[in-house]
PyMOL Python script that loads the backbone (N, CA, C, O; Angstrom):
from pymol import cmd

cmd.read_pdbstr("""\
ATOM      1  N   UNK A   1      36.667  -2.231  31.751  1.00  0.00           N
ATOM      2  CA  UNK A   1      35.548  -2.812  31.042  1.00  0.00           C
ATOM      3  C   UNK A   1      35.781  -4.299  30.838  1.00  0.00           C
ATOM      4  O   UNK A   1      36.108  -4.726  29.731  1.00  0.00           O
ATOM      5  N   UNK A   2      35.642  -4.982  31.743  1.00  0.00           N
ATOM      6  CA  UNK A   2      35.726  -6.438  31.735  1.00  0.00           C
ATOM      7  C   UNK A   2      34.962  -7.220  31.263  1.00  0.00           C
ATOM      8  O   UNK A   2      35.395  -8.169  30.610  1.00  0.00           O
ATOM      9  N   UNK A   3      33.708  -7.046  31.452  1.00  0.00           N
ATOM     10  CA  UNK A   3      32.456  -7.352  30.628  1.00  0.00           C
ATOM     11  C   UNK A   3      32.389  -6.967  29.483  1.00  0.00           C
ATOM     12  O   UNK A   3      31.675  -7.728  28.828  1.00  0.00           O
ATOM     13  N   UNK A   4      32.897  -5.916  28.743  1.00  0.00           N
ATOM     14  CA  UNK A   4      32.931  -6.236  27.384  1.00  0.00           C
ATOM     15  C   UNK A   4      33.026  -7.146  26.491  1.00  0.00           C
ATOM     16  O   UNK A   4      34.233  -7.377  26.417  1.00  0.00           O
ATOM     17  N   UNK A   5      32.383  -7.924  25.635  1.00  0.00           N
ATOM     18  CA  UNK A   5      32.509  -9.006  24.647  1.00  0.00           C
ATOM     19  C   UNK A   5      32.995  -8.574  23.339  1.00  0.00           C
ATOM     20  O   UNK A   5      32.306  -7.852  22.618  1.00  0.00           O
ATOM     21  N   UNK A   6      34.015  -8.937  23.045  1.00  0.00           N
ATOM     22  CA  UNK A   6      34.170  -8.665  21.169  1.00  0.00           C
ATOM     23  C   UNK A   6      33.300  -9.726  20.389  1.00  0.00           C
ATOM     24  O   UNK A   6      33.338 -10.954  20.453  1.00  0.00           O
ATOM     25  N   UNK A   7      32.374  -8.750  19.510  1.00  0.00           N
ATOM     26  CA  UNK A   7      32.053  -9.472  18.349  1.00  0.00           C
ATOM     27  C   UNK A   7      32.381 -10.378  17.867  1.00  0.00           C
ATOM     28  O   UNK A   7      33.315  -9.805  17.307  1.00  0.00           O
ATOM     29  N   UNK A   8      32.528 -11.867  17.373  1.00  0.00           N
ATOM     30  CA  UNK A   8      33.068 -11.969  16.379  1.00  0.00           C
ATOM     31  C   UNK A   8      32.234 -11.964  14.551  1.00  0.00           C
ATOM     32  O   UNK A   8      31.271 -11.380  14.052  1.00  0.00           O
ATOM     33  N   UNK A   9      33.340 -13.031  14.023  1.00  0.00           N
ATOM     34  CA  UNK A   9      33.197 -12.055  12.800  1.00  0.00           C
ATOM     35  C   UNK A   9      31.668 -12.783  12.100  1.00  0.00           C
ATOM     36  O   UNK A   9      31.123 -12.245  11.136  1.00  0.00           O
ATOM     37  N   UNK A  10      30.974 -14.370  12.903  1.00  0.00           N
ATOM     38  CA  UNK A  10      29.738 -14.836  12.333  1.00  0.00           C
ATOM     39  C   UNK A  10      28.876 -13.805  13.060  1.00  0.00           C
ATOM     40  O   UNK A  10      27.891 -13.483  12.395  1.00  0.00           O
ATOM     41  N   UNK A  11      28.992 -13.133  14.379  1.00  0.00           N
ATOM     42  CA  UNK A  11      27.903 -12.080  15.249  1.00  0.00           C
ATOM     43  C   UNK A  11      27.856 -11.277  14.158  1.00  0.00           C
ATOM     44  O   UNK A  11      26.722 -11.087  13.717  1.00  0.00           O
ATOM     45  N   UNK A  12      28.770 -10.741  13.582  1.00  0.00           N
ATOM     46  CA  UNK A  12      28.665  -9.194  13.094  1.00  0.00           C
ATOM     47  C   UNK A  12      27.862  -9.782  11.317  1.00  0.00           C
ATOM     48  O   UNK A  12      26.938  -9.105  10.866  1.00  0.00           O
ATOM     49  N   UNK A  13      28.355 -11.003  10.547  1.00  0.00           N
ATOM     50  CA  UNK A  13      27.627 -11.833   9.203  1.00  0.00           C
ATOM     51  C   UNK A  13      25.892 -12.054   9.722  1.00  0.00           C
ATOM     52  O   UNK A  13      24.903 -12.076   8.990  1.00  0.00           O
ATOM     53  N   UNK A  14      25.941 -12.168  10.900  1.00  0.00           N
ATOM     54  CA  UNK A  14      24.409 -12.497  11.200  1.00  0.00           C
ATOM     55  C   UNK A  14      23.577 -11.325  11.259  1.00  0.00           C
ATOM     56  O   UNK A  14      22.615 -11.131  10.517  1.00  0.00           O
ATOM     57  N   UNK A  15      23.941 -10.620  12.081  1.00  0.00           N
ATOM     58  CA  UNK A  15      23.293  -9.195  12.311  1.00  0.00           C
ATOM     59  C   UNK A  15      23.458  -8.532  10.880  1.00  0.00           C
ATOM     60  O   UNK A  15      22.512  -7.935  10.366  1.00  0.00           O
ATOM     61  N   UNK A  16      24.381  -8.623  10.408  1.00  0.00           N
ATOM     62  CA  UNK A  16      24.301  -8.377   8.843  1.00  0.00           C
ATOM     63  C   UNK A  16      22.670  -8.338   7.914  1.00  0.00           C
ATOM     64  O   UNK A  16      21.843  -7.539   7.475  1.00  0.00           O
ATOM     65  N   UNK A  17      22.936  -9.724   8.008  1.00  0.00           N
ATOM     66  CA  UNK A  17      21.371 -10.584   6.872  1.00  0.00           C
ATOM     67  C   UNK A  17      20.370  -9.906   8.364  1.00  0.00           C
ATOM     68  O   UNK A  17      19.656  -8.963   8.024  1.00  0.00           O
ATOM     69  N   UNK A  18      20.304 -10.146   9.330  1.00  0.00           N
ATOM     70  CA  UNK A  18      18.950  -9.419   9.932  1.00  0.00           C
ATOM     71  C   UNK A  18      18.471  -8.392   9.592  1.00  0.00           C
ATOM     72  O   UNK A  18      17.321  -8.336   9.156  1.00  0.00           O
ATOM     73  N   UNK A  19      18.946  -7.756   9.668  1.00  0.00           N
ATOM     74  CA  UNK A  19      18.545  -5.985   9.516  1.00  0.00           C
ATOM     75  C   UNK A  19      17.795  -6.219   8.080  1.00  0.00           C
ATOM     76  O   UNK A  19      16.608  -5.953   7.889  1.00  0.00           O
ATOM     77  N   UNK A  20      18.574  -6.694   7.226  1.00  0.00           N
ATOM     78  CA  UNK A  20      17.898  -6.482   5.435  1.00  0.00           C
ATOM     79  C   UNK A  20      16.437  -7.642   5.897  1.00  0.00           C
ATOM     80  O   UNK A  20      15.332  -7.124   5.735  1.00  0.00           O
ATOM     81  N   UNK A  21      16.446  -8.894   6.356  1.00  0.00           N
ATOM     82  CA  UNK A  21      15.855  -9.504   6.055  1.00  0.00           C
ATOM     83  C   UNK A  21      14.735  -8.937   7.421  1.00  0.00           C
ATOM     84  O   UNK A  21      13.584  -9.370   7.378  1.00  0.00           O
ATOM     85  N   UNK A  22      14.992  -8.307   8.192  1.00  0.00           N
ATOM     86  CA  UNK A  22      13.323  -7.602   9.455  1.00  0.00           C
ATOM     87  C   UNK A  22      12.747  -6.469   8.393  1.00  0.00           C
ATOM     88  O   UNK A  22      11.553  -6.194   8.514  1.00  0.00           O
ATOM     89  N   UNK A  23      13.607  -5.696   7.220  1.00  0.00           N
ATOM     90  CA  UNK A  23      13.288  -4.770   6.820  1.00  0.00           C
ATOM     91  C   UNK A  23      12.058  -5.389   5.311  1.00  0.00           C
ATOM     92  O   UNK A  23      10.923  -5.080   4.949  1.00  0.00           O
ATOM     93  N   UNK A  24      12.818  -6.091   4.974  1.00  0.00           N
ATOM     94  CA  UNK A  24      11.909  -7.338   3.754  1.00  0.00           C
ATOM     95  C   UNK A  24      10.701  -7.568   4.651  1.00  0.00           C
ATOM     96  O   UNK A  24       9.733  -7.227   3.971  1.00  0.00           O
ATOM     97  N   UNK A  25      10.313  -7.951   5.763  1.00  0.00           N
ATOM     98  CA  UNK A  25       9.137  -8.533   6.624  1.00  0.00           C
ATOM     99  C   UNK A  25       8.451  -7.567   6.539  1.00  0.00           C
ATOM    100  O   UNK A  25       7.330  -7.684   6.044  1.00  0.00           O
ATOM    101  N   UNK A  26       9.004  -6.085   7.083  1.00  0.00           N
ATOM    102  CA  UNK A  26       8.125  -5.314   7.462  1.00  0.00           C
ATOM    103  C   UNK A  26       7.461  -4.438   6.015  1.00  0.00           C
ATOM    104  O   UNK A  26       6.277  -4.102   6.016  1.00  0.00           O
ATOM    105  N   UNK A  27       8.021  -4.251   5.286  1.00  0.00           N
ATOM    106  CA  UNK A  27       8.003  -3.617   3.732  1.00  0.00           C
ATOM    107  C   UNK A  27       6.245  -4.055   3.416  1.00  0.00           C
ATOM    108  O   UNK A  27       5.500  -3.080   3.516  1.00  0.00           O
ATOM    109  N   UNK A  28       5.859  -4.791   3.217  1.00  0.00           N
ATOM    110  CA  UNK A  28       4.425  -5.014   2.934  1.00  0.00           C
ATOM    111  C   UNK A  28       3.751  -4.246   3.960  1.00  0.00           C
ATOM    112  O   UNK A  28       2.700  -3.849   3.456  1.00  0.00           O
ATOM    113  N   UNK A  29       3.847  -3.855   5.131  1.00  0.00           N
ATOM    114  CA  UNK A  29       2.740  -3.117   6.057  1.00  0.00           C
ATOM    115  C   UNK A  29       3.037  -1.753   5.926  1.00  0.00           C
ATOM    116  O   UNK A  29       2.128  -0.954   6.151  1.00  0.00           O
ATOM    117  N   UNK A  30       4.124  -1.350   5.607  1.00  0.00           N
ATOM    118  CA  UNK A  30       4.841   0.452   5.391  1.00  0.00           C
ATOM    119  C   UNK A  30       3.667   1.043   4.414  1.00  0.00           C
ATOM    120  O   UNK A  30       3.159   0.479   3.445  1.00  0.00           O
ATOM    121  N   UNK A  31       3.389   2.298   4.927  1.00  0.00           N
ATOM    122  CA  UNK A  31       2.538   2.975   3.613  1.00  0.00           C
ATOM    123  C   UNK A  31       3.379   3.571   2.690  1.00  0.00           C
ATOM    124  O   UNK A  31       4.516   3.921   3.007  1.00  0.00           O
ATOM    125  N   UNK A  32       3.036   3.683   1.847  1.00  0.00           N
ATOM    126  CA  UNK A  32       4.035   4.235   0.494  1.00  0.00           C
ATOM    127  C   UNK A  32       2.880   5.667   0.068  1.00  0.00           C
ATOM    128  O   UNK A  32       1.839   5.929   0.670  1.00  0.00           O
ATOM    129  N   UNK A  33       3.356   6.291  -0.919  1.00  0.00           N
ATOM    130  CA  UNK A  33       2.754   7.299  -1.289  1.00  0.00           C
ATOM    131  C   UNK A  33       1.961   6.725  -2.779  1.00  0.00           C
ATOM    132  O   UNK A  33       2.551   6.057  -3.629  1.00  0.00           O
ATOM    133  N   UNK A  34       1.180   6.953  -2.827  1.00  0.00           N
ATOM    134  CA  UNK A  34      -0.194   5.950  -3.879  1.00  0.00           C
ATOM    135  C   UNK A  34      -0.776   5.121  -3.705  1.00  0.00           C
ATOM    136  O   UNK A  34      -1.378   4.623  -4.657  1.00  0.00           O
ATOM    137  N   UNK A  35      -0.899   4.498  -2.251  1.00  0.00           N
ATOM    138  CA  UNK A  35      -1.519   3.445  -1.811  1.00  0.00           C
ATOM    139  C   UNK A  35      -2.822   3.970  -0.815  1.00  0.00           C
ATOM    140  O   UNK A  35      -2.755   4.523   0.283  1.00  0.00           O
ATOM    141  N   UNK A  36      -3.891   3.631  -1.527  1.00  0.00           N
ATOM    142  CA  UNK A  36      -5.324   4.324  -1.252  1.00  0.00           C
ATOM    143  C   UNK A  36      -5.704   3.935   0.227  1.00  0.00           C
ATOM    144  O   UNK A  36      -4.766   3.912   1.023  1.00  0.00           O
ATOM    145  N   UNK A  37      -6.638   3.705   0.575  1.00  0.00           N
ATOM    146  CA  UNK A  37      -7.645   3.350   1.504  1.00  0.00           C
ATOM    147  C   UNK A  37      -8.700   2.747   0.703  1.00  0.00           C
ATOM    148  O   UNK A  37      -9.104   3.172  -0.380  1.00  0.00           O
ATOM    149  N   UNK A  38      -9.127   1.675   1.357  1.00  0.00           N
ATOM    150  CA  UNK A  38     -10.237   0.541   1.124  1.00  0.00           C
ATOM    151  C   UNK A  38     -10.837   0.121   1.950  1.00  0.00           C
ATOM    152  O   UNK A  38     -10.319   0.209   3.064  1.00  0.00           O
ATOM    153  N   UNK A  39     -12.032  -0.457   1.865  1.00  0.00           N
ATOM    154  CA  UNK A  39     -12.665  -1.170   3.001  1.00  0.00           C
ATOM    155  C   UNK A  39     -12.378  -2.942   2.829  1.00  0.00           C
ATOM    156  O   UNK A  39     -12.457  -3.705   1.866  1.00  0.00           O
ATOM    157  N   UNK A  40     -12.051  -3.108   4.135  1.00  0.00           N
ATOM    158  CA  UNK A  40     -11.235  -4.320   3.647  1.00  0.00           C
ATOM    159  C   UNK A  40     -12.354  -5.326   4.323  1.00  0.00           C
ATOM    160  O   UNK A  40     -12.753  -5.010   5.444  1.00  0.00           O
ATOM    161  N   UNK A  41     -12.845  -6.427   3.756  1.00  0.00           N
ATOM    162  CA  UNK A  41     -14.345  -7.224   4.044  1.00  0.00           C
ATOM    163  C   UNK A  41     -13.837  -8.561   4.166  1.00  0.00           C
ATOM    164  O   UNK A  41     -13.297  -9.210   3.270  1.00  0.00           O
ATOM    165  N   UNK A  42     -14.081  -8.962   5.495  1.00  0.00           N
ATOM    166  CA  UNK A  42     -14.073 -10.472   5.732  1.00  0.00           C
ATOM    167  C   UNK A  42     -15.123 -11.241   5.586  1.00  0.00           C
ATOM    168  O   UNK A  42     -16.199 -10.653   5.700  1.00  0.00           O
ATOM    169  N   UNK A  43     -15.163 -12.442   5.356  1.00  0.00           N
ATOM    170  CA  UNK A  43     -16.268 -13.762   5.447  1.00  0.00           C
ATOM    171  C   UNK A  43     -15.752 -14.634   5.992  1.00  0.00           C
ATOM    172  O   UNK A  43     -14.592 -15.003   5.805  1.00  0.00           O
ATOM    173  N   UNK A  44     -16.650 -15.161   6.858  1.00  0.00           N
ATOM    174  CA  UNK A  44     -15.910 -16.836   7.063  1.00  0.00           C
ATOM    175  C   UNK A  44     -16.943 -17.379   8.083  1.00  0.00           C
ATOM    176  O   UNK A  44     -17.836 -16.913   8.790  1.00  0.00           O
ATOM    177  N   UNK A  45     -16.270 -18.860   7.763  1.00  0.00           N
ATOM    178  CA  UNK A  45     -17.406 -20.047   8.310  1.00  0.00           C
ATOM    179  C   UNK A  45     -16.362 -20.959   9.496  1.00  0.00           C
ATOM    180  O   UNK A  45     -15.194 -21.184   9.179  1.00  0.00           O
ATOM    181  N   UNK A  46     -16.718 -21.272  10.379  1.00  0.00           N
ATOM    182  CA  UNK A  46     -15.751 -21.704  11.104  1.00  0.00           C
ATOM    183  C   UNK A  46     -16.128 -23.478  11.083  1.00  0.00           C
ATOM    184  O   UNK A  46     -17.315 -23.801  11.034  1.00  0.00           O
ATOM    185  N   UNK A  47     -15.329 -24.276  11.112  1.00  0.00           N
ATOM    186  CA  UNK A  47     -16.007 -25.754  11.134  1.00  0.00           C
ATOM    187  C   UNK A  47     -16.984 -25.837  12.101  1.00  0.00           C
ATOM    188  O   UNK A  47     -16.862 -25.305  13.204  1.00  0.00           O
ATOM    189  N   UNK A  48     -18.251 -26.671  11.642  1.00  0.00           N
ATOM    190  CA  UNK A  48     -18.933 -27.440  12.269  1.00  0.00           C
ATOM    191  C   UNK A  48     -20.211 -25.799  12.959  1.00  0.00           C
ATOM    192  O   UNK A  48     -21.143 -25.938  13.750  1.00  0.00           O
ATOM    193  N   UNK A  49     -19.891 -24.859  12.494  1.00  0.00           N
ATOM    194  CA  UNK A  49     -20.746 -23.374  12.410  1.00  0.00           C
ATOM    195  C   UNK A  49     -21.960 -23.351  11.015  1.00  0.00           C
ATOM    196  O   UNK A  49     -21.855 -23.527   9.802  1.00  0.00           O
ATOM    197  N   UNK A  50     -22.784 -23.123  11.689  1.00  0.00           N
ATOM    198  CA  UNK A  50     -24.182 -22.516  10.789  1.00  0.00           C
ATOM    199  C   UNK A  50     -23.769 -21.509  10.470  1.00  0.00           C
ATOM    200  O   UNK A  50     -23.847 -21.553   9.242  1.00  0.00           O
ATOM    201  N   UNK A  51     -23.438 -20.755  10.689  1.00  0.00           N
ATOM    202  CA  UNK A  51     -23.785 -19.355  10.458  1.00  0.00           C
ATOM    203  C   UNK A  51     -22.495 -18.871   9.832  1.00  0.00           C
ATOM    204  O   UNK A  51     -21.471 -19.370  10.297  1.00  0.00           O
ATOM    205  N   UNK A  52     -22.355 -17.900   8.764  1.00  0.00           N
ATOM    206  CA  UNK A  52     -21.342 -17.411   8.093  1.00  0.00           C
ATOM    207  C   UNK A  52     -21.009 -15.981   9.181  1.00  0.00           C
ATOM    208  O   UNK A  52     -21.972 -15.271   9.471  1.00  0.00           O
ATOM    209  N   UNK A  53     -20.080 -15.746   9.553  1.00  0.00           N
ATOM    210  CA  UNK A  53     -19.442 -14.523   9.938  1.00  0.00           C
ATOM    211  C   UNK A  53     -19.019 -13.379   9.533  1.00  0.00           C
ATOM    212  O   UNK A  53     -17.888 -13.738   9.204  1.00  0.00           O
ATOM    213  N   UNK A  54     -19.057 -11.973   9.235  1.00  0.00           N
ATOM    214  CA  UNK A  54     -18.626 -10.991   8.071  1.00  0.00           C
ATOM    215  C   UNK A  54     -18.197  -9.674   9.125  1.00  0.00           C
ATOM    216  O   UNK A  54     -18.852  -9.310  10.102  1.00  0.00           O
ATOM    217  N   UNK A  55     -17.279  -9.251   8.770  1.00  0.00           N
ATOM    218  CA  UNK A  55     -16.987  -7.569   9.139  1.00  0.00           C
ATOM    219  C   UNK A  55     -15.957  -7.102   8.703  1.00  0.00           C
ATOM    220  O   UNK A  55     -14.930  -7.780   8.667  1.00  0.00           O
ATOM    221  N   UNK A  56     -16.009  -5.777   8.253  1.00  0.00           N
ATOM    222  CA  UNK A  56     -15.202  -5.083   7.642  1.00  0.00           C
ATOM    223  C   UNK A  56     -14.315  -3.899   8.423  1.00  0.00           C
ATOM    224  O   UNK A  56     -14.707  -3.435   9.493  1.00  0.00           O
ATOM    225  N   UNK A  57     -13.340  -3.550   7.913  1.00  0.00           N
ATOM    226  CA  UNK A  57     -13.225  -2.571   8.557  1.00  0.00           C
ATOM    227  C   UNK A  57     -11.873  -1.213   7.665  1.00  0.00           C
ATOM    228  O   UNK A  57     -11.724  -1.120   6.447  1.00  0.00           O
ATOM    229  N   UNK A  58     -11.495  -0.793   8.192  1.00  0.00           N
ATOM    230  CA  UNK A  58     -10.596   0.140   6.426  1.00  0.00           C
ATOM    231  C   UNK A  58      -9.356   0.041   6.537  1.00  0.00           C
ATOM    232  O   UNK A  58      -9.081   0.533   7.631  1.00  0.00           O
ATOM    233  N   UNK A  59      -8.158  -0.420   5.885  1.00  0.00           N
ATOM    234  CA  UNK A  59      -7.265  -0.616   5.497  1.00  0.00           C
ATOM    235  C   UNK A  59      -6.599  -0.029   4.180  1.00  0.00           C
ATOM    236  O   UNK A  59      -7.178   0.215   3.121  1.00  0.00           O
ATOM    237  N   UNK A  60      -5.158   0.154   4.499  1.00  0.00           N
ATOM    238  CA  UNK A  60      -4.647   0.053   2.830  1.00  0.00           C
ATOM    239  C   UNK A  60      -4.594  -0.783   2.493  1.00  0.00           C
ATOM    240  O   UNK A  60      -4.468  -1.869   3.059  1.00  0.00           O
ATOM    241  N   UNK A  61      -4.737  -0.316   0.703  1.00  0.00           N
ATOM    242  CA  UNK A  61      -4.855  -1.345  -0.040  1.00  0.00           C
ATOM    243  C   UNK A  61      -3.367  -2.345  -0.222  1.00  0.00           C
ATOM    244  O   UNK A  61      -3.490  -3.373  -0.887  1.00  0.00           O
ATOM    245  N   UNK A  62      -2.416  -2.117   0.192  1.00  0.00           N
ATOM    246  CA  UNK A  62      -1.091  -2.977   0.078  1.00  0.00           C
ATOM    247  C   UNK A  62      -1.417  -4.379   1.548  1.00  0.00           C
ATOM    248  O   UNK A  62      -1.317  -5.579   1.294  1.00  0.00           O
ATOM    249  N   UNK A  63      -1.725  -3.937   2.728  1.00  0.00           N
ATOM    250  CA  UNK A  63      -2.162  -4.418   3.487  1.00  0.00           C
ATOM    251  C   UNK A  63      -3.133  -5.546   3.327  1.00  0.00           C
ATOM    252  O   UNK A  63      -3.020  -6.670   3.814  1.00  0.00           O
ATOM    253  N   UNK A  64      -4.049  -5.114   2.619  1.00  0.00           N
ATOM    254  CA  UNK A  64      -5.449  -5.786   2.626  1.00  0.00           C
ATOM    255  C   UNK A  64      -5.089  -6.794   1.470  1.00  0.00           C
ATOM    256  O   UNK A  64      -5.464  -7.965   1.527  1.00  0.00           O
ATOM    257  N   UNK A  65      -4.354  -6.305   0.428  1.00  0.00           N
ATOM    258  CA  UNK A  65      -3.484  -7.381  -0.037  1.00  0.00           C
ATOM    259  C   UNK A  65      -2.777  -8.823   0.354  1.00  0.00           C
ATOM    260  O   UNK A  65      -3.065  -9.969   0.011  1.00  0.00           O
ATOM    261  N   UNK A  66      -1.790  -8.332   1.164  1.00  0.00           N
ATOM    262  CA  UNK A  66      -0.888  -9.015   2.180  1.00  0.00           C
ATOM    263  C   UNK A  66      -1.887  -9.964   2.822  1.00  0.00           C
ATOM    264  O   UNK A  66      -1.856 -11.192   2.741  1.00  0.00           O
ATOM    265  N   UNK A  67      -2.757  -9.241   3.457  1.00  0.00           N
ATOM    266  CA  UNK A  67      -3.655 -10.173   4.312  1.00  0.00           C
ATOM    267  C   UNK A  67      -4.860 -11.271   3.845  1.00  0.00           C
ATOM    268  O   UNK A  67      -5.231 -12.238   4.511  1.00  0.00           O
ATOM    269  N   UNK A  68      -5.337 -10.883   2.604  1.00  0.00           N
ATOM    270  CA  UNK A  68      -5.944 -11.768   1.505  1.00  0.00           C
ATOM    271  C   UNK A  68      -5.156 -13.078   1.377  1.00  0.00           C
ATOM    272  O   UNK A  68      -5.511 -14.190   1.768  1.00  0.00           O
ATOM    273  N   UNK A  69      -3.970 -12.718   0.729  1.00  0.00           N
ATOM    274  CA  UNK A  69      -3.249 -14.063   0.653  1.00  0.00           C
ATOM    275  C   UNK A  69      -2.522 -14.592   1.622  1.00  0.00           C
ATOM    276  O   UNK A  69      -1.864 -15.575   1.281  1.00  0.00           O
ATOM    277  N   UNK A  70      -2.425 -14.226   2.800  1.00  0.00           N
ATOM    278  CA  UNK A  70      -2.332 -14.618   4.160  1.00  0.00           C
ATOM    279  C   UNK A  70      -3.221 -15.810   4.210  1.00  0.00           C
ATOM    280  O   UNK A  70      -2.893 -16.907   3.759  1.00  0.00           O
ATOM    281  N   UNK A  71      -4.334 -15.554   4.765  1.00  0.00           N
ATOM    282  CA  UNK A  71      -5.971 -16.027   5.444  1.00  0.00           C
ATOM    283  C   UNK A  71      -6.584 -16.424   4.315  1.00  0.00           C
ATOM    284  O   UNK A  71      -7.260 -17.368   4.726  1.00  0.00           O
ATOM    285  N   UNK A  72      -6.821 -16.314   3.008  1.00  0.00           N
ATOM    286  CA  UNK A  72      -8.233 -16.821   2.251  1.00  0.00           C
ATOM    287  C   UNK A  72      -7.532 -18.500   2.356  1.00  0.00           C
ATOM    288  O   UNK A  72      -6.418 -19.024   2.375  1.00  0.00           O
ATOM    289  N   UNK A  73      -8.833 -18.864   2.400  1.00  0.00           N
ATOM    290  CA  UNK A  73      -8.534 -20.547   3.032  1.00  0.00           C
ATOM    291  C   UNK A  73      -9.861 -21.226   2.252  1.00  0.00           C
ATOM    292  O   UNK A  73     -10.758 -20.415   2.020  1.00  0.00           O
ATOM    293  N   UNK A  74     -10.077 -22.467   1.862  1.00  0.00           N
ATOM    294  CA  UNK A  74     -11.181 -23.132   1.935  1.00  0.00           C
ATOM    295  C   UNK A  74     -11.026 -24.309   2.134  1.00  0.00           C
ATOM    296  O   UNK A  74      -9.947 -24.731   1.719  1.00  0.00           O
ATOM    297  N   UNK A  75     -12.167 -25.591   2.973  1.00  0.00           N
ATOM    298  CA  UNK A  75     -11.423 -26.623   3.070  1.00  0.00           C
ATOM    299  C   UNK A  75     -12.611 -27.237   2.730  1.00  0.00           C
ATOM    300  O   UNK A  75     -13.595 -26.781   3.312  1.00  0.00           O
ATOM    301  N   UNK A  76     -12.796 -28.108   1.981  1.00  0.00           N
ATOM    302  CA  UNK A  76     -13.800 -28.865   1.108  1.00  0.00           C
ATOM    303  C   UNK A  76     -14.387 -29.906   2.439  1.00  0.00           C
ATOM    304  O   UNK A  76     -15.582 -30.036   2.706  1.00  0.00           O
ATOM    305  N   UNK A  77     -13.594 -30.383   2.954  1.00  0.00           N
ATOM    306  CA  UNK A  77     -14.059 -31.304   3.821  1.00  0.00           C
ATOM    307  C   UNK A  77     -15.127 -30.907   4.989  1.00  0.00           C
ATOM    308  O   UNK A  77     -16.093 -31.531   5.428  1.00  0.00           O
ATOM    309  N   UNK A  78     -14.629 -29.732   5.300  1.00  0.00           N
ATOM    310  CA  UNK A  78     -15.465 -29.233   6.707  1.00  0.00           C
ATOM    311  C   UNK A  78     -16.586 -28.202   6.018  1.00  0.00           C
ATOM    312  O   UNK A  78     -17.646 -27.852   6.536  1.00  0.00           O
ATOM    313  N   UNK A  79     -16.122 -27.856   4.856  1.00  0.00           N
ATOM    314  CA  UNK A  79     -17.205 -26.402   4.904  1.00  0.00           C
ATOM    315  C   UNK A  79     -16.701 -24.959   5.204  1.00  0.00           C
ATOM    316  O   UNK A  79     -17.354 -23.933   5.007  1.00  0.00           O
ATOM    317  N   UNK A  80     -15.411 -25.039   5.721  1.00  0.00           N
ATOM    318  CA  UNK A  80     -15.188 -23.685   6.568  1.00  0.00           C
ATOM    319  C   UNK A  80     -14.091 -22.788   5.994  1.00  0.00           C
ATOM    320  O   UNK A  80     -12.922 -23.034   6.289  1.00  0.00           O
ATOM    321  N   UNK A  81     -14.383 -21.805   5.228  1.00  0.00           N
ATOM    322  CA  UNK A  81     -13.577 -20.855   4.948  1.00  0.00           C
ATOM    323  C   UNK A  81     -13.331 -19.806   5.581  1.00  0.00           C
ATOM    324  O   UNK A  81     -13.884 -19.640   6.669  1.00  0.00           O
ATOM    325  N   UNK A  82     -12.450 -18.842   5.071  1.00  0.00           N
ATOM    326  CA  UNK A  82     -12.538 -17.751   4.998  1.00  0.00           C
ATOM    327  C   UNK A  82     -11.922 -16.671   3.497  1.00  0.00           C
ATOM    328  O   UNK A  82     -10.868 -16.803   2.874  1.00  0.00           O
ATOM    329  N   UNK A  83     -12.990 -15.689   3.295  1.00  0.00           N
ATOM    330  CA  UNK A  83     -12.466 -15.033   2.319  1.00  0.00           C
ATOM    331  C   UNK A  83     -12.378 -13.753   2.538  1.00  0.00           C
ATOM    332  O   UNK A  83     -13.021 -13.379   3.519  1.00  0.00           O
ATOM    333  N   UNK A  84     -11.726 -12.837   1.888  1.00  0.00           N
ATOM    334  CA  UNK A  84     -11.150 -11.483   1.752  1.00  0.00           C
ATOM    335  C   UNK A  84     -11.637 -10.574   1.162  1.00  0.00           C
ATOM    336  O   UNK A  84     -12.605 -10.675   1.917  1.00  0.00           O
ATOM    337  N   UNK A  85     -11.782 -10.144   0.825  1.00  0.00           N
ATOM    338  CA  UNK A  85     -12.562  -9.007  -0.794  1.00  0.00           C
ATOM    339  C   UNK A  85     -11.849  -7.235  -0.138  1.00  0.00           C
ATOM    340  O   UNK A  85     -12.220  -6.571   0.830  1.00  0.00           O
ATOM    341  N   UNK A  86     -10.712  -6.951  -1.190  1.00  0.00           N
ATOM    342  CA  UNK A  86     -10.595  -5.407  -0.869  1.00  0.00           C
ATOM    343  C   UNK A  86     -11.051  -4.387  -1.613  1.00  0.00           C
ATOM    344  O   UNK A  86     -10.887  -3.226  -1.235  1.00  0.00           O
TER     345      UNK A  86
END
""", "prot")
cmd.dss("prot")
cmd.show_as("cartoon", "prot")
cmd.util.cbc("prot")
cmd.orient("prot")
């Protein structure tokens, strides 16, 4: 086995903090047990657009969370938001 590489000891400290910190990322999209279903409702105006945009579609509510304070945006200058409502 010549190709074998030994670890060393920052490979094995790094892969360490990964694992906890991919598991922290993903934790907001996991369903848990008490977390409903909602209809999760977009709006939005895109710059320099007439027309407001809307569609919904169903999500959990931890999700639709997450994604609210993701995306709700407004920018005074252009006009163009977008908002959330779960």
């Amino acid at each position: 086995m010549r190709w074998a590489v030994k670890a060393s000891r920052q490979d094995v400290m790094a892969a360490a903090m990964l694992v906890p910190a991919a598991i922290l990322l993903l934790l907001p999209f996991l369903p848990f047990p008490g977390d409903g279903a909602t209809m999760m409702k977009i709006r939005f105006r895109a710059e320099g657009a007439r027309a407001v945009h809307a569609f919904s579609l169903p999500e959990t509510i931890g999700v639709c969370s997450e994604i609210r304070a993701a995306i709700s945006d407004r920018d005074p200058a252009t006009g163009a938001y977008t908002k959330v409502k779960c």
